[in-house]
N, C-alpha and C positions, 0 to 999 in steps of 0.2 A: 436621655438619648446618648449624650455623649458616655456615662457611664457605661452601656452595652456595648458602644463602639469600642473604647478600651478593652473592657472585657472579652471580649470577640477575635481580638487581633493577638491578645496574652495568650488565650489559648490553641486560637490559628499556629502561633509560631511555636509554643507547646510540643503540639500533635507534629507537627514537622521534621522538628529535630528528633522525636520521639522516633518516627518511622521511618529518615533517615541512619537513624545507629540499629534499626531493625534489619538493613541492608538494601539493595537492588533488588525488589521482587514487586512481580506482576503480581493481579488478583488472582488469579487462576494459578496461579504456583507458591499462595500460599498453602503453608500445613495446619493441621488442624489445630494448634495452639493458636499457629499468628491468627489465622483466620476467628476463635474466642476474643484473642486480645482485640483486634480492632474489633467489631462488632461491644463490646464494653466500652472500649474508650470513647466511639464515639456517643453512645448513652450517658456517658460520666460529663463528655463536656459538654454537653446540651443544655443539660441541667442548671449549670451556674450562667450559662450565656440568656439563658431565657429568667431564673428568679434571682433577682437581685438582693433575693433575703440570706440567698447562702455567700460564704465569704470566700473569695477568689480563691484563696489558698487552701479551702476544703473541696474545692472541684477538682486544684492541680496537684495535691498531694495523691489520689487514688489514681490518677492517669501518671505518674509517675514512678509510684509503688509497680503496678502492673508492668510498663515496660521495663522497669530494674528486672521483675520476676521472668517475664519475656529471656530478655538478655541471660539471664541465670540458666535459665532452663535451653538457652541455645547452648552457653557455654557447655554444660552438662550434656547434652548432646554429642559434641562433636567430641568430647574425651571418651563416652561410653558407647560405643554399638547399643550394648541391650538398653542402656537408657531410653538412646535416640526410639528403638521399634516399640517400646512401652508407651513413648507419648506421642510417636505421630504413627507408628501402625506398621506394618509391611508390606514390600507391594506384590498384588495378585497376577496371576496367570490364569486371562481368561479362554486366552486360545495357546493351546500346548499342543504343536507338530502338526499342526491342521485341526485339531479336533477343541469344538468349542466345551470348556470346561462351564457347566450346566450350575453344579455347584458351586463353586467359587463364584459366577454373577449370581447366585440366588444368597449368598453370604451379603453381599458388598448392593445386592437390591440395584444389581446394575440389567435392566433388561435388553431383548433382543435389540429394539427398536434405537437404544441408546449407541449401543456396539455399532450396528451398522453406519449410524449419523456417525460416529465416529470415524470409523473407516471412510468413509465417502472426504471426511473433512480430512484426510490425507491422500486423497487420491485412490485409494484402493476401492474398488466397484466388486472385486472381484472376491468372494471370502476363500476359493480356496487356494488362493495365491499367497496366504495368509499363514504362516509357520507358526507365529507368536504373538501375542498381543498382551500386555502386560499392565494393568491401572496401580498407575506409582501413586505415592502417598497423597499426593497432590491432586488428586484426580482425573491429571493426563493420561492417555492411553499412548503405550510406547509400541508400534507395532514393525517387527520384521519377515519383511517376505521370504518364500524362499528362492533359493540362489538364480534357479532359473525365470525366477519371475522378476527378480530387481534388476534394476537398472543396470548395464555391463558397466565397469570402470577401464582408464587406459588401462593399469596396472593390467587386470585380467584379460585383455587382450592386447597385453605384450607390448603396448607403443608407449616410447618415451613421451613426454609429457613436459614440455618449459614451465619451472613454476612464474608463470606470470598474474601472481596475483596478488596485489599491492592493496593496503588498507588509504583512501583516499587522503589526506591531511586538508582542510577546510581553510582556503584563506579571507574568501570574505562572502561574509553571512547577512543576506539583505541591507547591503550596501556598507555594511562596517567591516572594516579591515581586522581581521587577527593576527596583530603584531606577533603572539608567541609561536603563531601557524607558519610564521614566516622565518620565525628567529629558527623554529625544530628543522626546518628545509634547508635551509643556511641560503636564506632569500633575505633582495631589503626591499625597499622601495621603488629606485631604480627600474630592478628587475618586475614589481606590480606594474609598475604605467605603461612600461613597454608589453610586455601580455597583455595588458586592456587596450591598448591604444590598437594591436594585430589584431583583435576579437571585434573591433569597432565602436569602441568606450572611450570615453573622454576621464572618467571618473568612475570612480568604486562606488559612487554612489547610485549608477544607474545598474549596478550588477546584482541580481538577486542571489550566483553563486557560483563561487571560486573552488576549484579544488586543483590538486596534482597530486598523483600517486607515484610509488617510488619508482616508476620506470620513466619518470616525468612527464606523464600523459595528462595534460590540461583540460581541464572542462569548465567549460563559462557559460553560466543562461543569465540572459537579461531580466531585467524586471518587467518587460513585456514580451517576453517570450526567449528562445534560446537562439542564440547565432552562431 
């Protein structure tokens, strides 16, 4: 038992740092390699976590080989265009100027019924509002309306526009203070108690969440609801 347990957690953390240096990707956005490699790796470590006949270091060397090759084949990627389109593909155009391109989804075995749930799952109900729709390598559908159909921006009618739109900085996270949240704002302490004590807080530990953005706009919700 305890052997498995070991075992288990060697290649827990393994797989981790493995797909940490593969970068920040969702499932749905990966390409067709990554999406090979995981699917193998997690077959490879299965194996040693369940028979204890094979030897730890022959379950971790093939999940290791593979992401070196992973990494290889990204770096070679981002040096080479034609590389990159050889091993993850190019992306299709299945609606070009309004008109649904028939053969390109009978290529890529994308049908009618798939396209529409797509559109729907961006808000489009409407297909001939639909200029472009494009399945990147990923699988996503990247789709653009046309002009009269998308949304108007200030810019295209004319009105200035204040950028007021500030990335929030987080100071305290279910009751724990982030001192670096505080040190990036050029806040101390001090200045925490007196914002909790205006909000109706004794303590940072009854706050479930702190933030200020850079126009200094405060937001506090409690741990039993927001005040």
């Amino acid at each position: 038992m305890a052997t498995a347990f070991v075992r288990t957690i060697l290649l827990y953390f393994v797989l981790i740092v493995g797909i940490r240096a593969m970068g920040k990707r969702q499932i749905g956005e990966l390409e067709p390699i990554e999406l090979v490699l995981m699917l193998l790796i997690s077959d490879l470590a299965a194996v040693p976590m369940q028979d204890f006949g094979i030897p730890l270091l022959n379950g971790v060397v093939p999940i290791v080989t593979l992401l070196a090759l992973s990494m290889l084949l990204s770096f070679f990627s981002m040096r080479s265009v034609r590389f990159h389109r050889l091993v993850c593909g190019n992306p299709t155009t299945l609606i070009k100027d309004g008109a649904i391109q028939q053969d390109a989804m009978r290529r890529n075995r994308f049908t009618l019924d798939e396209l529409l749930e797509e559109l729907r799952a961006q808000s489009v109900t409407d297909l001939t509002t639909v200029k472009y729709a494009v399945l990147e390598t990923n699988g996503q559908l990247s789709v653009m309306l046309y002009a009269d159909a998308a949304p108007a921006t200030p810019r295209q009618l004319g009105k200035p526009v204040k950028d007021d739109v500030f990335i929030p900085v987080v100071l305290v996270n279910d009751g724990r203070v982030l001192k670096n949240g505080l040190k990036d704002k050029g806040l101390d302490e001090a200045w925490l108690d007196k914002t909790l004590r205006a909000h109706g807080f004794r303590s940072a530990h009854e706050v479930l969440l702190l933030t200020i953005d850079g126009a200094g706009k405060v937001l506090c919700v409690g741990k039993d609801g927001g005040r």
